[in-house]
C-alpha positions as CSV (number, residue, x, y, z in Angstrom):
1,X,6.5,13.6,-35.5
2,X,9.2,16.2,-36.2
3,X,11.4,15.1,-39.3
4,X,14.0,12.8,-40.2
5,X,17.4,12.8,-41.7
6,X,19.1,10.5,-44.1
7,X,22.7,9.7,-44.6
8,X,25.1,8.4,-46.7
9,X,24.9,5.0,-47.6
10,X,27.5,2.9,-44.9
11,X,29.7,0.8,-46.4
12,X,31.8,-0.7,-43.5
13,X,30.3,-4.1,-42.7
14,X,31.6,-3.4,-39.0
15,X,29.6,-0.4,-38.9
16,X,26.3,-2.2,-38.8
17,X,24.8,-2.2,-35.7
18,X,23.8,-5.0,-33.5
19,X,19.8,-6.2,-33.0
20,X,18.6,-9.3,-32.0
21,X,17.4,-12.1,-33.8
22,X,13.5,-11.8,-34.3
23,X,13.1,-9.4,-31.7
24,X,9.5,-9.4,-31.7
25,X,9.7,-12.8,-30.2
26,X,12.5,-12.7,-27.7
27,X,14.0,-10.1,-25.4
28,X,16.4,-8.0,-26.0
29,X,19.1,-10.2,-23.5
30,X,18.4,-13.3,-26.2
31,X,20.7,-14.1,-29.5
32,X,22.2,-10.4,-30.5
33,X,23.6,-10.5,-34.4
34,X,24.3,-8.1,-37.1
35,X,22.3,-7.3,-39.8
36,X,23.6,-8.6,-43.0
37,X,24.4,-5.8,-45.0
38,X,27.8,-4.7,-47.0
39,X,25.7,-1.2,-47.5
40,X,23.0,-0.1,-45.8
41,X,20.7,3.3,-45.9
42,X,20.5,4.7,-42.2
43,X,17.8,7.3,-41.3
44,X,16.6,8.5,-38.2
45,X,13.6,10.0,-37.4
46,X,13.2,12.4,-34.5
47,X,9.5,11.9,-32.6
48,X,7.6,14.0,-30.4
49,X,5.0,12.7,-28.1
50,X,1.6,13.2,-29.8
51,X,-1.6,14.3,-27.5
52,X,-3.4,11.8,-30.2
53,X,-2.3,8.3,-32.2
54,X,-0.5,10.4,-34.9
55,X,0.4,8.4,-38.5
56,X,2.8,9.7,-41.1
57,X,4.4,8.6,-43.9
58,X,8.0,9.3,-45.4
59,X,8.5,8.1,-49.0
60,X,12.6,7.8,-50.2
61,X,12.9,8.1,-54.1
62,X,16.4,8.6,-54.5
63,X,19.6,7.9,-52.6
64,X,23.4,9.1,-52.3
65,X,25.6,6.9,-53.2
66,X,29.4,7.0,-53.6
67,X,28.9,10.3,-54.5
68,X,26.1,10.3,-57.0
69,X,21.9,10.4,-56.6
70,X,20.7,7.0,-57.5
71,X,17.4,6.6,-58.5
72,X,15.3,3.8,-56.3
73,X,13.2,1.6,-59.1
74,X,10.4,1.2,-56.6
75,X,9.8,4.3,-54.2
76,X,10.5,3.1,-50.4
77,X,7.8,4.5,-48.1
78,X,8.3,4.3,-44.2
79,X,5.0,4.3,-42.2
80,X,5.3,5.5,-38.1
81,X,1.9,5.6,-36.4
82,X,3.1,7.3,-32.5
83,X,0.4,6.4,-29.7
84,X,0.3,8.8,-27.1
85,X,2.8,8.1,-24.2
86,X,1.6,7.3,-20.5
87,X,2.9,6.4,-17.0
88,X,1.2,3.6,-15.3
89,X,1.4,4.3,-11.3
90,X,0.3,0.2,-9.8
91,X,-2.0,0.3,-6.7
92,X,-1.9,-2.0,-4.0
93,X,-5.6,-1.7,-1.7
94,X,-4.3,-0.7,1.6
95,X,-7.9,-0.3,3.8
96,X,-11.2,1.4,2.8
97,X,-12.2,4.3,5.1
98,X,-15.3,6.3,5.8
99,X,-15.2,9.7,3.8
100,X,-17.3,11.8,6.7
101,X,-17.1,9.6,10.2
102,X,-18.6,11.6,12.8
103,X,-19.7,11.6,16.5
104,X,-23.3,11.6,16.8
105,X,-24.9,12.6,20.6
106,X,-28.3,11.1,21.6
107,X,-29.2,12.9,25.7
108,X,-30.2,10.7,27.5
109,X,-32.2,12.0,30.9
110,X,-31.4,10.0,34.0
111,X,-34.2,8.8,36.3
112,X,-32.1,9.4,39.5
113,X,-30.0,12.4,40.0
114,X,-26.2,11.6,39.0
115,X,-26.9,7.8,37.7
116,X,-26.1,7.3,34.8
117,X,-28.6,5.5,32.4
118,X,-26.9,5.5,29.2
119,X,-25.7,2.2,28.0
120,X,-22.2,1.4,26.0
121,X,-21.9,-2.1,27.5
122,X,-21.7,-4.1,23.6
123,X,-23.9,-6.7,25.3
124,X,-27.5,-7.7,25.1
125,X,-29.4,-5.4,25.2
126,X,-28.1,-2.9,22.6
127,X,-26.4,-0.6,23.8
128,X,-27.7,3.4,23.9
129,X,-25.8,4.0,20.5
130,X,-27.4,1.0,19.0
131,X,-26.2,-2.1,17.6
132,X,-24.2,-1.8,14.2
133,X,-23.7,-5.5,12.3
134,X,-22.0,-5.7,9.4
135,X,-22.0,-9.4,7.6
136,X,-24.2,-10.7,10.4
137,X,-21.8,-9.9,12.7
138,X,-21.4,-6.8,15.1
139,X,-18.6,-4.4,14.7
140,X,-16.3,-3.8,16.9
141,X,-16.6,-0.9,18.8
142,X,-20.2,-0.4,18.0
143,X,-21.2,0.5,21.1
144,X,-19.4,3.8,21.5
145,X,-19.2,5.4,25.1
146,X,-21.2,7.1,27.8
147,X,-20.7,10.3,30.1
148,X,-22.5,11.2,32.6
149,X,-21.9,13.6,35.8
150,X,-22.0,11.9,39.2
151,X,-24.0,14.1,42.0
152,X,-21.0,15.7,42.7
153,X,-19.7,16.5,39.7
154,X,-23.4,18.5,38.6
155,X,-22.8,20.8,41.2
156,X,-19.2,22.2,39.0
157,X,-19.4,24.2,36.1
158,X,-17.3,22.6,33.7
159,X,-18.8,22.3,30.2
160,X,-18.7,17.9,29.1
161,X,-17.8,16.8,25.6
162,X,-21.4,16.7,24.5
163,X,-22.8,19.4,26.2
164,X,-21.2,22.0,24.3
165,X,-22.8,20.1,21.2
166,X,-26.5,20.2,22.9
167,X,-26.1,23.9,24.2
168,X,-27.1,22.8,27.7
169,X,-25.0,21.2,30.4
170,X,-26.3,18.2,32.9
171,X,-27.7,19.8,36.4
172,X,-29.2,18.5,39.4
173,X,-32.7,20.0,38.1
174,X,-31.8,18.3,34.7
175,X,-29.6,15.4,34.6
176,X,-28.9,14.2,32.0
177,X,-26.1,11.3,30.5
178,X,-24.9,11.4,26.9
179,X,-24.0,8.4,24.4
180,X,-21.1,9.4,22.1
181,X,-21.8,7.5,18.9
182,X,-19.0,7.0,15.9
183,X,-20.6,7.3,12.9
184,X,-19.5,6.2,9.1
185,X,-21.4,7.9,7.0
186,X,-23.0,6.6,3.7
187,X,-19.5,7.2,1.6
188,X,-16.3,5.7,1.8
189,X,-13.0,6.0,0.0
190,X,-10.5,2.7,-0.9
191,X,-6.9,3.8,-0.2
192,X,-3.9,2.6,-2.0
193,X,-0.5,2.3,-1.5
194,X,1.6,4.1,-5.2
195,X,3.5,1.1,-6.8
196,X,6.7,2.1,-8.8
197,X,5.4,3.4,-12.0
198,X,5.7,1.6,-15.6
199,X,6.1,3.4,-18.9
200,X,3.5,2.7,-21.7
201,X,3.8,3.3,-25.4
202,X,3.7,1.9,-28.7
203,X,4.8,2.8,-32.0
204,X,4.0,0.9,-35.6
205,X,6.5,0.3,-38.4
206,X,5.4,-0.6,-41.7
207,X,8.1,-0.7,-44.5
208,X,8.0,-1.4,-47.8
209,X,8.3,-1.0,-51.9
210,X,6.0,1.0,-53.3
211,X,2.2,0.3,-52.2
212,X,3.5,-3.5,-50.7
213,X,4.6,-3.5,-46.9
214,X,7.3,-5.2,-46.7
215,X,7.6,-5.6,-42.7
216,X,5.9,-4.3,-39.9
217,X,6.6,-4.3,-35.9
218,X,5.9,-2.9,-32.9
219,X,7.6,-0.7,-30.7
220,X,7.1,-1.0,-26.7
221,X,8.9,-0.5,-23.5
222,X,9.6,-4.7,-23.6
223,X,10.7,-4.5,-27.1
224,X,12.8,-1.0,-28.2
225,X,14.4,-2.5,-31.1
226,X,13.4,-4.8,-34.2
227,X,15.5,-6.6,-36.7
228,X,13.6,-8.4,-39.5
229,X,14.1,-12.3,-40.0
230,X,17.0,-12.7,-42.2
231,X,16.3,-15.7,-43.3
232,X,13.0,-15.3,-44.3
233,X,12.8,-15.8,-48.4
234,X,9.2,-14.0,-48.7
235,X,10.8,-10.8,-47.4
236,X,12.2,-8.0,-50.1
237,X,14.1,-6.2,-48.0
238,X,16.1,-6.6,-44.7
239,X,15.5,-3.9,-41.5
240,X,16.6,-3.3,-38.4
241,X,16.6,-0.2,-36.2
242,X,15.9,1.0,-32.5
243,X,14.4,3.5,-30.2
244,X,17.4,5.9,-28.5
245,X,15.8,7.4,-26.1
246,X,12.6,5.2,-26.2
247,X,10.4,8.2,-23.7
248,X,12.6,7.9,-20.9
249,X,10.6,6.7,-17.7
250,X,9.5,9.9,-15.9
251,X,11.3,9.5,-12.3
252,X,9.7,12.8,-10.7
253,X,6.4,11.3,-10.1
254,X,8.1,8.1,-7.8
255,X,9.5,10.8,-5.1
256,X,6.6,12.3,-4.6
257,X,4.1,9.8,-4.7
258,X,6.2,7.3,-1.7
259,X,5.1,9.8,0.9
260,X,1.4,9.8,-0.2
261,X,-1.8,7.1,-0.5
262,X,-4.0,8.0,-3.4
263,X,-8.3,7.5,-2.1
264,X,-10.4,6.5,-4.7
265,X,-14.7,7.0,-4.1
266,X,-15.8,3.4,-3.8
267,X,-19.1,3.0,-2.4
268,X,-22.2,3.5,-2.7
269,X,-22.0,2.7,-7.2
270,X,-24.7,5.4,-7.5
271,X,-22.6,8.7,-5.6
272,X,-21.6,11.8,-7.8
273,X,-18.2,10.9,-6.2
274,X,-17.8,7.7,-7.2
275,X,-19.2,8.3,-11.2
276,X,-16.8,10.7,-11.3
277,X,-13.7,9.0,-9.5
278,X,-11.3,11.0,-11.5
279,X,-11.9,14.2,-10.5
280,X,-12.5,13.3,-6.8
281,X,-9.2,10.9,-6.3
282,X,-7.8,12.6,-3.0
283,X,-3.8,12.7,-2.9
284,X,-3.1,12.2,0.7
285,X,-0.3,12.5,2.9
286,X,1.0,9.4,4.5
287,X,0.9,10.6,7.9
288,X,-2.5,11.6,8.1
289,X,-3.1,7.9,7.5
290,X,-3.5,5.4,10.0
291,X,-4.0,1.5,8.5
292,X,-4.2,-0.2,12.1
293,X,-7.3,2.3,13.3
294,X,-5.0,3.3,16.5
295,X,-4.3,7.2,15.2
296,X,-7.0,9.7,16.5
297,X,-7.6,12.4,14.3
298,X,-6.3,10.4,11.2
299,X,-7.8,8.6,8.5
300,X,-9.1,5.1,9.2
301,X,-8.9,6.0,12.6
302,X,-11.3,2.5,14.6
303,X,-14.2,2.7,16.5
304,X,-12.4,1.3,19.3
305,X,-9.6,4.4,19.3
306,X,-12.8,6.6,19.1
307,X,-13.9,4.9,22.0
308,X,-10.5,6.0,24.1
309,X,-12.2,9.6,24.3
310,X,-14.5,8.6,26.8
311,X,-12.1,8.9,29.3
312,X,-11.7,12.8,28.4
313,X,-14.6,13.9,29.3
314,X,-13.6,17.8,29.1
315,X,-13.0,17.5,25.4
316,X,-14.9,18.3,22.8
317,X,-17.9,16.9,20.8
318,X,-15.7,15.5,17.4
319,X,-12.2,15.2,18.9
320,X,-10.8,12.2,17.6
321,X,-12.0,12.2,14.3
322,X,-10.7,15.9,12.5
323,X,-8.5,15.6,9.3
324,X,-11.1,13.1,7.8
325,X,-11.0,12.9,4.1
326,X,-14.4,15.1,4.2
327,X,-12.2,17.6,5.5
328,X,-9.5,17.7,3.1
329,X,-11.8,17.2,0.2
330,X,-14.3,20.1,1.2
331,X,-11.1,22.5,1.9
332,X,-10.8,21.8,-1.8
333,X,-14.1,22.0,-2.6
334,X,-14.2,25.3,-1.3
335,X,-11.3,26.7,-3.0
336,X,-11.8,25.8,-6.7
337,X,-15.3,26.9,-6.2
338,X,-13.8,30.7,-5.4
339,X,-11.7,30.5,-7.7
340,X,-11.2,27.3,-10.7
341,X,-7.8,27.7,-11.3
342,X,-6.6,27.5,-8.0
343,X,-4.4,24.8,-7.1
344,X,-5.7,22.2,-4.7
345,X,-4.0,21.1,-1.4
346,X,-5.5,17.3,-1.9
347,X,-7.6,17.1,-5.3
348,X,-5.1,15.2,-7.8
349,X,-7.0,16.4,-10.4
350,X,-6.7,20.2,-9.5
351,X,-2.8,20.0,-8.2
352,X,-0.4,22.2,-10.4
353,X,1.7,20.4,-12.9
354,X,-1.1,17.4,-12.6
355,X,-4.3,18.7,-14.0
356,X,-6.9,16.5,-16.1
357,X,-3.5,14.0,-16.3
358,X,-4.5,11.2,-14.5
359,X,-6.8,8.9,-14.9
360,X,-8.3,5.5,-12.4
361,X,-8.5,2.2,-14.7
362,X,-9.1,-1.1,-12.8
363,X,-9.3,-4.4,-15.3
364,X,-8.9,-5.9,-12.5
365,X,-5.4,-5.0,-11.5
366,X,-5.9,-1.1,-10.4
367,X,-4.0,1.8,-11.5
368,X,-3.4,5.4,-12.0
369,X,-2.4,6.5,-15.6
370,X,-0.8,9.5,-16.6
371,X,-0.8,11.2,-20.1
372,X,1.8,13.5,-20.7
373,X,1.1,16.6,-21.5
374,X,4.9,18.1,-22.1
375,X,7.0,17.9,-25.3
376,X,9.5,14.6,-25.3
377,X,11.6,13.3,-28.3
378,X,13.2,10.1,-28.8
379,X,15.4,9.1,-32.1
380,X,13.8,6.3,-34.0
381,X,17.2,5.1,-36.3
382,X,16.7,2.4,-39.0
383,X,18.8,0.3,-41.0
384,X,17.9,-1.1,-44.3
385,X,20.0,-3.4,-46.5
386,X,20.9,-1.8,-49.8
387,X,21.1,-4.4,-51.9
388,X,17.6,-5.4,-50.9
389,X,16.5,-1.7,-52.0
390,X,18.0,-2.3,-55.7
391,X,17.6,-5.6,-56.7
């Protein structure tokens, strides 16, 4: 709360500005009138955006009017209590993905020279990678894929996806197959999809006469101006006012957040990740992504797109599955931990002009919030009826 400033006493009728009627009630689109006033005292107070709910209390004793201080029989004290101002970012789940999917080798030695007896046919019996369920019911893709060098092939000296991995390659002495196994991991992220984002504030009236409050609102994003009820007889004075300014939405974060999907730790409960979401919520870029599984070397990327890489058999162990989220997250990991102020490629929590802003709430409609940590102002400006201050 910076200050506030007090003019002269108005005394053009057409000079009062327009509020709704009960305001509180309706929105602001609904029945506009004027307050009632032939004078009125207008004041406006100037409001910074508090790290804190911040309270203070203005108290008016005397007043110009037609050129000459008037005394007020009953001191009128103004009360604004300023909650600290936040940016609500919505989240809509777009897929959960495995933080650390891997490809796992299991040799295999082959009874016969150059015949392959690794399995990756998904039927009974399991295949060589094992059979992965999930709700009763088996994955798809579970069964990964095999390779395995025919006679003729164990004669060349090529190096196969999996060999380089086991630091030997398949011979005619020592064939061998390999099963090439995709792997979860025991932690996995939720992705969302950044919704437009919705300013949050609120900031208290009270008004009144001496120790009595008089009237009392609230300020919010849905309801920027007040207007007491005019025709209420238990009231001793008649107010009106609104928020110029009212905190602006913040527009910068919406450009840059339509490109990216925030991951949040979701499971397993007990992970240092996932107790400490905030500081682990990974701001990725959107075309790293992929939300059908058919992307290799993306996040999300299927078990059944792992599976392709079993016709590439001159690739290498892990191909497929690079730029996981363990990958970006440990990048980060590794930088802060040289250095703590460094900014972070992926971290939100460690990016520069974002740090220890945002926070993950979910009462059971997820979002980010952001507290602002920069100076703003608005112009609180309030109308009170004279006659109501001196009868």
């Amino acid at each position: 709360l910076i200050g506030t400033s007090c003019t002269d006493i108005g005394t053009d009728n057409n000079n009062c500005s327009t509020y709704p009627d009960d305001i509180i009630v309706q929105s602001y689109e609904e029945g506009i009138t004027q307050i009632s006033c032939a004078e009125y005292i207008g004041l406006d107070f100037v409001l910074s955006i508090p790290e804190q709910a911040t309270s203070i209390t203005y108290c008016i004793d005397e007043l110009l009017h037609n050129d000459a201080v008037e005394k007020l029989d009953r001191s009128l004290q103004i009360t604004l209590t300023v909650q600290p101002v936040c940016i609500n970012f919505p989240l809509i789940f777009a897929h959960r993905a495995p933080y650390h999917p891997h490809e796992e080798i299991i040799k295999i030695k082959n009874d016969f020279v150059g015949v392959c007896k690794c399995v990756d046919d998904p039927g009974p019996p399991c295949p060589s990678c094992g059979c992965t369920y999930k709700d009763g019911e088996p994955v798809p893709g579970f069964q990964g894929f095999c390779l395995n060098k025919d006679a003729e092939q164990l004669l060349e000296n090529e190096i196969w996806r999996g060999e380089d991995f086991l630091g030997e390659q398949s011979t005619i002495l020592n064939s061998f197959s390999t099963a090439h196994c995709y792997r979860d991991g025991d932690l996995y992220f939720d992705g969302y999809e950044i919704e437009e984002p919705a300013r949050m504030f609120k900031i208290s009236i009270q008004i009144g006469l001496a120790e009595t409050v008089n009237y009392s609102c609230d300020l919010s994003p849905g309801t920027p101006v007040f207007a007491s009820l005019l025709d209420d007889p238990g009231l001793e004075l008649n107010a009106a006012g609104e928020l110029n300014g009212d905190f602006s939405d913040y527009t910068g974060f919406s450009a840059v957040f339509s490109n990216y999907l925030v991951y949040i730790p979701a499971e397993p409960a007990n992970h240092p990740y996932v107790i400490d979401k905030d500081m682990n919520l990974l701001l990725i870029p959107r075309e790293m992504v992929t939300l059908d599984g058919s992307g290799l070397d993306k996040i999300g990327v299927s078990r059944e797109a792992f599976n392709t890489q079993g016709s590439v058999p001159l690739s290498s162990t892990g191909d497929g599955l690079h730029n996981q989220l363990f990958d970006c997250h440990n990048q980060d990991l590794e930088t802060i931990l040289i250095n703590p102020d460094a900014e972070t490629v992926y971290m939100l929590a460690h990016m520069k002009g974002f740090q220890g802003t945002f926070r993950y709430i979910d009462d059971g409609a997820p979002f980010l919030r952001c507290f602002f940590s920069n100076i703003q102002t608005a112009v609180l400006t309030v109308h009170i009826d004279y006659e109501s201050l001196v009868d």
